[in-house]
Phi, psi and omega in degrees: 000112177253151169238120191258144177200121172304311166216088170304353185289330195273069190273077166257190225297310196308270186329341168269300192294343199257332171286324158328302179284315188303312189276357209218012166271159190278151163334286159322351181237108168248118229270157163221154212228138220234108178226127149353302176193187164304175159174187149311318177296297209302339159338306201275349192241319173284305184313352163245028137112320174335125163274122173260128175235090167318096209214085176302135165280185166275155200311349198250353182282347171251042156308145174200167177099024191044014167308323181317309162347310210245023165275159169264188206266349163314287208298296198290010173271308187293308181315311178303321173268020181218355203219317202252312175291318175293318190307286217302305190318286170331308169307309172293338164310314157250026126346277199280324169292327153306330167056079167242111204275051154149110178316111179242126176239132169251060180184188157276327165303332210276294162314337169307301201243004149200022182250007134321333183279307186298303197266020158266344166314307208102355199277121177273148170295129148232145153274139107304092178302077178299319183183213197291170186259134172252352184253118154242218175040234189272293153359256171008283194290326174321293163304335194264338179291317202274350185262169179273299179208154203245184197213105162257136201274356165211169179301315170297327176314296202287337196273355159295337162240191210308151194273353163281323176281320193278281227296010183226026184227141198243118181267128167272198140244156139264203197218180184214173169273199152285014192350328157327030190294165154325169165174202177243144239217166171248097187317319172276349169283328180266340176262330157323290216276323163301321204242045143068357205267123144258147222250154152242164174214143200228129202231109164200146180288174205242075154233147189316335161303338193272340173106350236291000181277318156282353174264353189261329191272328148296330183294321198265342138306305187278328188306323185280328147288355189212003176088167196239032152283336210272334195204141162240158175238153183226136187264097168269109185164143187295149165264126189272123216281149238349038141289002215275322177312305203287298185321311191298282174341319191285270154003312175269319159337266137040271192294321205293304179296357174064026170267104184263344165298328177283131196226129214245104194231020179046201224277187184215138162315310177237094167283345145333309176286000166247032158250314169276333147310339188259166173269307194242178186226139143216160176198137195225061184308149165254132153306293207226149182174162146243152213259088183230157209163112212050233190258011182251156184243067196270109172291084173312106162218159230237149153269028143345169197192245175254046182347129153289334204262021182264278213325297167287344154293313169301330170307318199269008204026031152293116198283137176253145146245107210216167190286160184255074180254117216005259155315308187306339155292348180265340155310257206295143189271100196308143181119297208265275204255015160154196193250139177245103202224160195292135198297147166105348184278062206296323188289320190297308164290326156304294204294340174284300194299320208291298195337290189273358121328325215254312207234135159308324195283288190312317169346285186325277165013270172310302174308308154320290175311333173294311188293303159329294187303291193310327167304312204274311193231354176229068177294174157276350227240323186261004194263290178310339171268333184287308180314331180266350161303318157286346173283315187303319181303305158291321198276004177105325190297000000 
């Protein structure tokens, strides 16, 4: 079973959630693992033990930040024939040296750039849909010829694409473990939380679809109602490199909004310890939107999916608070196990934020049911059974 990944640099959710499944196969499937390049992932993969094989692309195939978009048609003409195409050959090379019986790719970039390779084998192709597609048209339809079957990670996903692609699609949820284990804790969050402060924590990279530009600005609402004494959020997720404008932006808000409570605390190793330290968890991701700000002009769009960091909070009994954007109503119960409000809405979110600040009892509540749904309805156990279910079905068995 090779599993291919596209962006190694990174173990945020697609790539966490995709190390999950890998690790969570039955004896019978024995997975090796397909990367772009070095990174955190293939780290993360040797150290368990995982076979990693690197199969670099050519220089304009390592775009990333979605610049590939903005070639003109010259430019992807050239790049296919000189780049893309010598790349599928290496692939199918090792493919075929591998005797490998069926290709999982997680993303589309991904399906770009190996599963043409996978299907001149017979070997079948599954995409994983992690959340919206930023690739359409003619891409799009490229990648979808060549794979056999796709895998969406929510009801929103699959009923989002195309009606030749959803009849060829499977919804999985992912899933999570208990993850709520004993640990280590964050010493300035416990001590906040000793003098009555209550924390939030909001665990996303720090690029423009995650909000984190409306979450400062809800932030800078409740301050003005409940004072700055009443609460701190602290933002944990890497800053992604040619992102740097939006960080400088972020960062002056911030100062502009008098939030001296908000602590901007880059990626973490262990985002656990800011789970057991916090009351709430929210990210108030956006699909779509335009951004503007000093001399940029940013058109946002956004890939969500299935948030993992809704998933591992709720395991920690934390009311999550998240956007009503693809997949995440189907996480948070409104309500139930915590608030689901419309993206883009700072007003809207204070007012949800004033809520789980003010009363203790609701935190509690809410948290509790959350933790119970995640247990109950997003396992490792069904996450890992629904996806090999679908492989059992290719492979014949």
């Amino acid at each position: 079973m090779a599993y291919f990944v596209s962006y190694p640099q990174r173990m945020a959710g697609a790539n966490r959630s995709l190390r999950q499944l890998v690790l969570g196969l039955r004896p019978s499937y024995e997975p090796l693992v397909i990367a772009t390049d070095e990174g955190r992932v293939t780290e993360a993969y040797r150290h368990d033990g995982v076979a990693v094989h690197v199969l670099r692309p050519g220089r304009d195939l390592h775009t990333y930040g979605k610049g590939a978009l903005r070639w003109s048609s010259a430019q992807r003409a050239r790049v296919l024939a000189t780049q893309l195409a010598p790349y599928w050959w290496r692939v199918r090379r090792f493919l075929g040296r591998e005797a490998v019986s069926l290709l999982h790719v997680n993303d589309t970039r991904g399906a770009l750039l190996a599963a043409p390779a996978a299907a001149s084998l017979r070997i079948p192709v599954v995409v994983h849909e992690r959340g919206e597609r930023a690739v359409g048209g003619t891409i799009a339809r490229f990648a979808d010829s060549v794979s056999t079957r796709h895998i969406a990670v929510s009801r929103a996903v699959a009923d989002a694409l195309p009606h030749a692609r959803r009849i060829r699609t499977s919804v999985v949820y992912n899933g999570t473990d208990d993850v709520a284990t004993p640990g280590p804790s964050v010493p300035e969050l416990e001590r906040l939380r000793a003098k009555g402060i209550v924390t939030l924590v909001c665990m996303a990279s720090i690029v423009p679809f995650k909000g984190h530009h409306h979450l400062l600005q809800a932030l800078g609402h409740l301050r003005a109602r409940l004072g700055a004494g009443r609460f701190a959020c602290f933002v944990a997720g890497d800053f992604v490199d040619g992102h740097e404008a939006y960080h400088r932006y972020l960062e002056r808000r911030r100062d502009e909004l008098g939030l001296e409570m908000v602590a901007f605390v880059g990626w973490q190793d262990d985002p656990f310890r800011y789970y057991r330290s916090a009351d709430v968890s929210v990210m108030v991701s956006v699909s779509r939107e335009r951004l503007v700000f000093d001399d940029e002009v940013i058109d946002v769009r956004g890939n969500e999916g299935f948030p993992r960091t809704h998933l591992e909070a709720m395991c920690f009994g934390l009311p999550c608070v998240g956007t009503g954007i693809v997949g995440v109503p189907e996480q948070i119960v409104d309500g139930e196990t915590g608030f689901v409000v419309p993206p883009g809405d700072p007003k809207a979110l204070a007012d949800v934020l004033e809520q789980l600040v003010c009363s203790g009892e609701l935190r509690e509540r809410l948290g509790a049911a959350g933790r119970r749904r995640v247990l109950d309805v997003f396992s490792t156990e069904r996450y890992v059974a629904g996806v090999t279910e679908v492989y059992e079905r290719l492979l014949g068995r």
